[in-house]
N, CA, C and O atoms as CSV, one atom per row, in Angstrom:
chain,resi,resn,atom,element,x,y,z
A,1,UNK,N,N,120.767,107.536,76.894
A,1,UNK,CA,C,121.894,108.296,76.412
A,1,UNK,C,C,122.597,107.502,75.317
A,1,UNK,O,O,122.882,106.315,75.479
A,2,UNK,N,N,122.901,108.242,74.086
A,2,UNK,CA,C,123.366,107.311,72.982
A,2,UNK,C,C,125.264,107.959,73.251
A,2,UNK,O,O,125.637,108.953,73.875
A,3,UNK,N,N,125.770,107.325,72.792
A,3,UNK,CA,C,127.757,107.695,72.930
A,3,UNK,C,C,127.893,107.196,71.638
A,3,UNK,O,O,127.565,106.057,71.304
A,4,UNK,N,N,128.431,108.143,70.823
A,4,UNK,CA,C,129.185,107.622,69.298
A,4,UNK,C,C,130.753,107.892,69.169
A,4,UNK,O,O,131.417,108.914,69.345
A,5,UNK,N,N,130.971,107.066,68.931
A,5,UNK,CA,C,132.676,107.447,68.910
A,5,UNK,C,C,132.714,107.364,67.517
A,5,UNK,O,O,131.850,106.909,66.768
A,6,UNK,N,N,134.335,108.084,67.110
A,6,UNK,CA,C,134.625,108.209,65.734
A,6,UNK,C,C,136.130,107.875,65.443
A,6,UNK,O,O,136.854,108.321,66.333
A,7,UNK,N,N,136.623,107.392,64.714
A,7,UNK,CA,C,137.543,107.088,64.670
A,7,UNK,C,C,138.321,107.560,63.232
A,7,UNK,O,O,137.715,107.684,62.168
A,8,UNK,N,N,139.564,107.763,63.376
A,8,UNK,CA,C,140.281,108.653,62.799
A,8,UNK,C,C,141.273,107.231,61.789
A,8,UNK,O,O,142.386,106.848,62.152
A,9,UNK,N,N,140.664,106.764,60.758
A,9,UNK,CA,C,141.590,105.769,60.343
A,9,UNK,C,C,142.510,106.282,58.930
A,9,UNK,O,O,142.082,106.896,57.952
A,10,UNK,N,N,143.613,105.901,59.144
A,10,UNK,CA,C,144.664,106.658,58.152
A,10,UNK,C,C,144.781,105.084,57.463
A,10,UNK,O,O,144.670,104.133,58.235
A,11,UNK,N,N,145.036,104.791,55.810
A,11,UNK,CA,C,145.299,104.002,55.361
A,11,UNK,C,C,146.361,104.273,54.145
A,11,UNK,O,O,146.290,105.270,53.427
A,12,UNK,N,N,147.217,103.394,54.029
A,12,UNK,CA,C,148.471,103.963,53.011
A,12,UNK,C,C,148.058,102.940,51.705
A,12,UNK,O,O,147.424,101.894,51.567
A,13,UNK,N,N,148.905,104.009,50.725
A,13,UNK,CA,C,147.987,103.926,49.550
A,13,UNK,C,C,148.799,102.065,49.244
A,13,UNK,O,O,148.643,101.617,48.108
A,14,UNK,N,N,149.440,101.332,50.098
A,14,UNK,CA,C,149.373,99.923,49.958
A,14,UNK,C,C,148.151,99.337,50.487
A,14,UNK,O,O,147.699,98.275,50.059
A,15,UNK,N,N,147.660,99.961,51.334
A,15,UNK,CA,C,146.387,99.064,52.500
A,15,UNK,C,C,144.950,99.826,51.007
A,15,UNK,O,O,143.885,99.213,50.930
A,16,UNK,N,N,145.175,101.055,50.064
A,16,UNK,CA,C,143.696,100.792,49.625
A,16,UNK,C,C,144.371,100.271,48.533
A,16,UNK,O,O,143.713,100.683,47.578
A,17,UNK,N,N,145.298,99.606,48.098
A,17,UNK,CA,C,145.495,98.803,46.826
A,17,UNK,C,C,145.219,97.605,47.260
A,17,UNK,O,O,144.268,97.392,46.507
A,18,UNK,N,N,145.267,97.073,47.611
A,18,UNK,CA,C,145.224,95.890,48.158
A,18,UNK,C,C,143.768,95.506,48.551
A,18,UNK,O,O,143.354,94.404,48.192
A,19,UNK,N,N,142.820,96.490,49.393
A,19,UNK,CA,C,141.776,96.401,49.553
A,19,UNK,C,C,140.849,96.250,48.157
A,19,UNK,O,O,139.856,95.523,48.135
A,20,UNK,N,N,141.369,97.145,46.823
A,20,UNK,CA,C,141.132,97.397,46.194
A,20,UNK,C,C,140.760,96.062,45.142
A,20,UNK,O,O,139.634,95.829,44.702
A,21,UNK,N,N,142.090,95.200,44.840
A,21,UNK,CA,C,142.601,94.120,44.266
A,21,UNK,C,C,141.556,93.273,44.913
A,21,UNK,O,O,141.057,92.420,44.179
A,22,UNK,N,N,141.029,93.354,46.425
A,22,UNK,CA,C,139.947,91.946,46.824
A,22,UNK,C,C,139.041,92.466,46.090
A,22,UNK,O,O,138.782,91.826,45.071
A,23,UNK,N,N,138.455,93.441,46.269
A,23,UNK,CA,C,137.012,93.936,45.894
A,23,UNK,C,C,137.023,93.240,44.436
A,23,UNK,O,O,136.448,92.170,44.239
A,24,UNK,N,N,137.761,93.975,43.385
A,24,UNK,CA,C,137.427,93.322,41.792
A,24,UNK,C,C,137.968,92.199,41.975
A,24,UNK,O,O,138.082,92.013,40.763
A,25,UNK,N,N,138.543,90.989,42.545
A,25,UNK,CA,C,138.659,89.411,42.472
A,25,UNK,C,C,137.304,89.134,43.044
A,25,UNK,O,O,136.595,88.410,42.345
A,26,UNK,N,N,136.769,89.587,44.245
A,26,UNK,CA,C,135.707,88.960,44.778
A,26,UNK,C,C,134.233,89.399,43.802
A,26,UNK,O,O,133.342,88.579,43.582
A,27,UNK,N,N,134.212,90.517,43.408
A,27,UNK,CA,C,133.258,90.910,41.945
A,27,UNK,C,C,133.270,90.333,40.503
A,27,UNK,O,O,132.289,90.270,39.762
A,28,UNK,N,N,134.614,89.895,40.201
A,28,UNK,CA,C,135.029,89.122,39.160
A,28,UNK,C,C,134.244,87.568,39.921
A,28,UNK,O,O,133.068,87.594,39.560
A,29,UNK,N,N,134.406,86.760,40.484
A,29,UNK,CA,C,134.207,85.493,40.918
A,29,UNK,C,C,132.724,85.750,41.120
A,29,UNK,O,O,132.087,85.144,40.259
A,30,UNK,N,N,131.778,86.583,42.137
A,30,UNK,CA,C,130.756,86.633,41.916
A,30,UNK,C,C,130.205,86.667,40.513
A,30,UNK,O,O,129.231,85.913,40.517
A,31,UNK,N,N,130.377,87.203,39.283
A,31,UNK,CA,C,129.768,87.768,38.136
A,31,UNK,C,C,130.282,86.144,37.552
A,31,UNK,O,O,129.379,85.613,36.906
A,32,UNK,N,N,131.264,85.482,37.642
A,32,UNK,CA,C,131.681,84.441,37.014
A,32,UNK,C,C,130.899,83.462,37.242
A,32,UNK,O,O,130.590,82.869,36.209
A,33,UNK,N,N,130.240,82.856,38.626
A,33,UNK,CA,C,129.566,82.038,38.990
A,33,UNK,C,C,127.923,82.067,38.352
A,33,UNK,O,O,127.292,81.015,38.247
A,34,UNK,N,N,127.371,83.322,37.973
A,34,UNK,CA,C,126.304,83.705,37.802
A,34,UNK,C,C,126.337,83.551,36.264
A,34,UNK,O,O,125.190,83.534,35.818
A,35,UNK,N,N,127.311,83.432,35.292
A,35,UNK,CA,C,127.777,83.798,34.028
A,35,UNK,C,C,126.923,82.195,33.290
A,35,UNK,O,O,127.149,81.006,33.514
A,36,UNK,N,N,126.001,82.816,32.452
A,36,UNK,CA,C,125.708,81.825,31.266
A,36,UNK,C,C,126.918,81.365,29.956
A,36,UNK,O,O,127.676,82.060,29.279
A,37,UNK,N,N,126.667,79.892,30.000
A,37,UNK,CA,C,127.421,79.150,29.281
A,37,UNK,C,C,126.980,78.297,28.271
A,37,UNK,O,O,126.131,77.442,28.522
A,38,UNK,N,N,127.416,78.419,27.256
A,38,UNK,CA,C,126.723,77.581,26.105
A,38,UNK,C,C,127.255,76.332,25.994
A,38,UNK,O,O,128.282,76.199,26.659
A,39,UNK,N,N,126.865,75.246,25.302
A,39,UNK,CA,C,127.334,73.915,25.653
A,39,UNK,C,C,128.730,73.763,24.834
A,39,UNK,O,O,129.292,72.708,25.129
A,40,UNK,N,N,129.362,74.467,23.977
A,40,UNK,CA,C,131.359,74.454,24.210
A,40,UNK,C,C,131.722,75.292,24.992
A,40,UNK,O,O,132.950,75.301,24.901
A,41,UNK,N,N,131.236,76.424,26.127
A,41,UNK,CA,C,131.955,76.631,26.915
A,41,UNK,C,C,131.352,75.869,27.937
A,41,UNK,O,O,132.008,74.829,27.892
A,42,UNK,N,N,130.743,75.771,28.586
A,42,UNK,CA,C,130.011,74.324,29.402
A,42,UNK,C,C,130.824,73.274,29.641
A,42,UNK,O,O,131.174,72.947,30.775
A,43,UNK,N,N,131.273,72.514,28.270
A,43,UNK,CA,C,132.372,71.803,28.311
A,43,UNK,C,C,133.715,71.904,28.757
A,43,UNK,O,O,134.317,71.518,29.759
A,44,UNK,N,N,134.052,72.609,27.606
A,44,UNK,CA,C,135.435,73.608,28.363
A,44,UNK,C,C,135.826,73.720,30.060
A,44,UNK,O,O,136.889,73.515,30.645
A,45,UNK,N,N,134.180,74.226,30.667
A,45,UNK,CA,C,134.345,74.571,31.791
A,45,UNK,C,C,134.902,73.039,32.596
A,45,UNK,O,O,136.032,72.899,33.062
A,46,UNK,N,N,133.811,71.986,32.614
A,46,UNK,CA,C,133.883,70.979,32.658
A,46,UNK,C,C,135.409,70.095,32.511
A,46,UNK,O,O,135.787,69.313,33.385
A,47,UNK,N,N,136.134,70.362,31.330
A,47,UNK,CA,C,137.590,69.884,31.164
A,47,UNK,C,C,137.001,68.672,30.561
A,47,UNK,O,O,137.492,67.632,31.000
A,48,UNK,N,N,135.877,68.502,29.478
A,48,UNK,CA,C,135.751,67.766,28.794
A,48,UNK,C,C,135.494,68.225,27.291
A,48,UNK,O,O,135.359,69.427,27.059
A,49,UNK,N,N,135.423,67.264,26.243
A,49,UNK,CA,C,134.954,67.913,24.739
A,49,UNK,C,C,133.723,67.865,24.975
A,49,UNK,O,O,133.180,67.356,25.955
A,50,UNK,N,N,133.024,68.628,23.693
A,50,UNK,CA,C,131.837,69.276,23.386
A,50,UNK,C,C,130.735,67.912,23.398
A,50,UNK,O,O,129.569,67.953,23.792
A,51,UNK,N,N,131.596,66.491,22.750
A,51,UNK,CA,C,130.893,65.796,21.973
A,51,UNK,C,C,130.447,64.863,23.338
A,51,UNK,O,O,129.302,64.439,23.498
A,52,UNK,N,N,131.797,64.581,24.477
A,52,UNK,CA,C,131.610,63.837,25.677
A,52,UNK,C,C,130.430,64.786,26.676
A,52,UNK,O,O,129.799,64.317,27.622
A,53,UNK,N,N,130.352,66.150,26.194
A,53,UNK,CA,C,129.412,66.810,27.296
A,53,UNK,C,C,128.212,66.600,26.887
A,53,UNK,O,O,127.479,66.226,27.803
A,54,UNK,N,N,127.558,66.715,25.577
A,54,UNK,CA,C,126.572,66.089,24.453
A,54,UNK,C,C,125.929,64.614,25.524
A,54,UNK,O,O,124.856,64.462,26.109
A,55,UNK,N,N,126.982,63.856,25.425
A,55,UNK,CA,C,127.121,62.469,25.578
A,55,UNK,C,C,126.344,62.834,27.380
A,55,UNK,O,O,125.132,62.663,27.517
A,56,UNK,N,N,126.943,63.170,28.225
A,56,UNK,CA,C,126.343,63.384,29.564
A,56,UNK,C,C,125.542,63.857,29.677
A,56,UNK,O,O,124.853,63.466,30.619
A,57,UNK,N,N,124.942,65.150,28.765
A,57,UNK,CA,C,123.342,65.763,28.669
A,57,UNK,C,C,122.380,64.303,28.755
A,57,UNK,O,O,121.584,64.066,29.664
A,58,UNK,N,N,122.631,63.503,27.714
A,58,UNK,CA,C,121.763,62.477,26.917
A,58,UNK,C,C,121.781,61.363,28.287
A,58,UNK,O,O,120.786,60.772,28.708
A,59,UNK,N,N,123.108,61.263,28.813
A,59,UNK,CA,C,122.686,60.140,29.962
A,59,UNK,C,C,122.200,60.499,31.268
A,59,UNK,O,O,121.708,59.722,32.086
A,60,UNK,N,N,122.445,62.221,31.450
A,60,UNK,CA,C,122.573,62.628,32.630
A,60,UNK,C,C,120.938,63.306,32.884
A,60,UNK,O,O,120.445,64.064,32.048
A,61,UNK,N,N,120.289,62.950,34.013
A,61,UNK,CA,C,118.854,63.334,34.003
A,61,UNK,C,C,119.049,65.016,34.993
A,61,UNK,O,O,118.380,66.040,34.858
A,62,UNK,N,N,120.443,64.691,36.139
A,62,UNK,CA,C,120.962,65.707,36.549
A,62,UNK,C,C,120.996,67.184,35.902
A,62,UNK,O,O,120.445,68.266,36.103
A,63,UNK,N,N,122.178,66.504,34.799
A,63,UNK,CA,C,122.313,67.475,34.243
A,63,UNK,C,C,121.472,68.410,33.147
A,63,UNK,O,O,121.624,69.614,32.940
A,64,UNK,N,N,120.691,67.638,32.613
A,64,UNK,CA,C,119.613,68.235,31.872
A,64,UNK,C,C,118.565,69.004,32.693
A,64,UNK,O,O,118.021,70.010,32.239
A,65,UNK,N,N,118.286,68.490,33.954
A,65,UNK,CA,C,117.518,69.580,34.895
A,65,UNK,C,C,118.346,71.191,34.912
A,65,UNK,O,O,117.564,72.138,34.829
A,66,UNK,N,N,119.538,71.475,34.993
A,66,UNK,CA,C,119.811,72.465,35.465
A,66,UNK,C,C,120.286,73.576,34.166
A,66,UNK,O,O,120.831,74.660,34.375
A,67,UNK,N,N,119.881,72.933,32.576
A,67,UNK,CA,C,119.896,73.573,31.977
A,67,UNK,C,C,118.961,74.493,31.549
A,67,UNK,O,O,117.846,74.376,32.056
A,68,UNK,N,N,119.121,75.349,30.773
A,68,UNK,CA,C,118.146,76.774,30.935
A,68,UNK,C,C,117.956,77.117,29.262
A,68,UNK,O,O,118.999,77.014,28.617
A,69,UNK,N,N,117.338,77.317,28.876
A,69,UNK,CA,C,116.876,77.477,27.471
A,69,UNK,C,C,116.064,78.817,27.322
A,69,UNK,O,O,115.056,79.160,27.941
A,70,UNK,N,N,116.737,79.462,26.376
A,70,UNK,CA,C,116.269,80.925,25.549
A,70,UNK,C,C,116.124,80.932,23.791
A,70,UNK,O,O,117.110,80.950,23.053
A,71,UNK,N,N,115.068,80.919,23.429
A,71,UNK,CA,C,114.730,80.789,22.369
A,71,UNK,C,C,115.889,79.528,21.683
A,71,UNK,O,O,116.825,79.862,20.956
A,72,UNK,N,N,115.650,78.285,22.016
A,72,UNK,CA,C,115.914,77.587,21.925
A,72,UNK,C,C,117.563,77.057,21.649
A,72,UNK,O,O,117.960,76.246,20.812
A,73,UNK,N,N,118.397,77.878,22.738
A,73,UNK,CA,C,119.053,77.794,23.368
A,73,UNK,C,C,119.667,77.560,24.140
A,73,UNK,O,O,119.823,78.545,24.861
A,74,UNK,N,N,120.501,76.209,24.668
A,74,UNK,CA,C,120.584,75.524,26.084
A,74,UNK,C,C,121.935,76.465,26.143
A,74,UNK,O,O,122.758,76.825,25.301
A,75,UNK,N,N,121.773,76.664,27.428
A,75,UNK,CA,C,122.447,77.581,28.684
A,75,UNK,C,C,123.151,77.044,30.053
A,75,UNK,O,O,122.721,75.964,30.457
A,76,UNK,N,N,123.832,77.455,30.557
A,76,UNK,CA,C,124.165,76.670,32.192
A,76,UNK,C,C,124.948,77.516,32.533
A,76,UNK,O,O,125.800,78.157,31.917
A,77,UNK,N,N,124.463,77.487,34.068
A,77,UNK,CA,C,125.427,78.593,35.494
A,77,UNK,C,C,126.449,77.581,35.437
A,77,UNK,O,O,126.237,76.368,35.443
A,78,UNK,N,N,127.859,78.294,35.368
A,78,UNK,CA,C,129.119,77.728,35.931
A,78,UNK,C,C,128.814,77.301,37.427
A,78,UNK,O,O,129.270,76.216,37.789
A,79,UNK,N,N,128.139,78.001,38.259
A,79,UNK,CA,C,127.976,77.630,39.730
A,79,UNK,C,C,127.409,76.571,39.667
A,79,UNK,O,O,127.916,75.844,40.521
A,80,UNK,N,N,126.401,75.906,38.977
A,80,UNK,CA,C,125.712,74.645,38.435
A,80,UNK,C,C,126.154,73.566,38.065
A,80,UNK,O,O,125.820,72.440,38.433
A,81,UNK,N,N,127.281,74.020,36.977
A,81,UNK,CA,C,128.015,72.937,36.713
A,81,UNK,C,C,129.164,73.039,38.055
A,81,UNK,O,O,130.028,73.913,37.990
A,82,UNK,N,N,129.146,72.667,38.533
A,82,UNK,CA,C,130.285,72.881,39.123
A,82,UNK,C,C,129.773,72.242,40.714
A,82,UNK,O,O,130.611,71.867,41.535
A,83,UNK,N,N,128.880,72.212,40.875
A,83,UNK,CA,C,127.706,71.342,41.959
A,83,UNK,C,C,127.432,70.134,40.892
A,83,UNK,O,O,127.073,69.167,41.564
A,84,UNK,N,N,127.449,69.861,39.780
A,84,UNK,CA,C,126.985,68.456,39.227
A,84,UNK,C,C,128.579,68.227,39.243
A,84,UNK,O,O,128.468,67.939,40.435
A,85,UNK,N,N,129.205,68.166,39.138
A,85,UNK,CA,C,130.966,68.004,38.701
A,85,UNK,C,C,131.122,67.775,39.888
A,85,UNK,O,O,131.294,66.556,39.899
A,86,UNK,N,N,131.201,68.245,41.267
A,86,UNK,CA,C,131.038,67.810,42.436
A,86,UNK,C,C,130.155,66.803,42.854
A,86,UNK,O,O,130.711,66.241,43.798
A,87,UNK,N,N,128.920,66.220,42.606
A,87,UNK,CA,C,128.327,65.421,42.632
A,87,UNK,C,C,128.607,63.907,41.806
A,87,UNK,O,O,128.279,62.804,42.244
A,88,UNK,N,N,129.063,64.089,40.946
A,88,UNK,CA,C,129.241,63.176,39.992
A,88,UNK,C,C,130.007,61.820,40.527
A,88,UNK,O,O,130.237,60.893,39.750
């Protein structure tokens, strides 16, 4: 014998604003983490200049692994940097 109950939920238009406001912060932060970065925003991200992030490519064996190249283009996941920046 299967029993389904149903439930009658009333929500006021504060409880779907609000619900609303997580959904696009938590979609915004997903899409952000996944977001390709070129090496001045890379930096930027980092809270260093272009020329000191240059400088850590060249010493960093780390960091040169997790870069990504498109027609000769270096690239990087903010979620990436952000695990070497934690590591460091």
């Amino acid at each position: 014998m299967i029993v389904t109950a149903t439930y009658d939920i009333k929500l006021s238009e504060e409880d779907l604003e609000m619900i609303a406001e997580r959904v696009v912060r938590r979609t915004n932060q997903d899409s952000n983490k996944n977001k390709l970065l070129n090496i001045t925003e890379a930096a930027k991200h980092c809270g260093v200049s272009p020329t000191t992030f240059y400088r850590w490519r060249k010493r960093n064996k780390n960091l040169q692994d997790i870069e990504l190249t498109a027609g000769g283009v270096v690239q990087f996941r903010a979620e990436d940097l952000d695990k070497f920046l934690k590591n460091k």
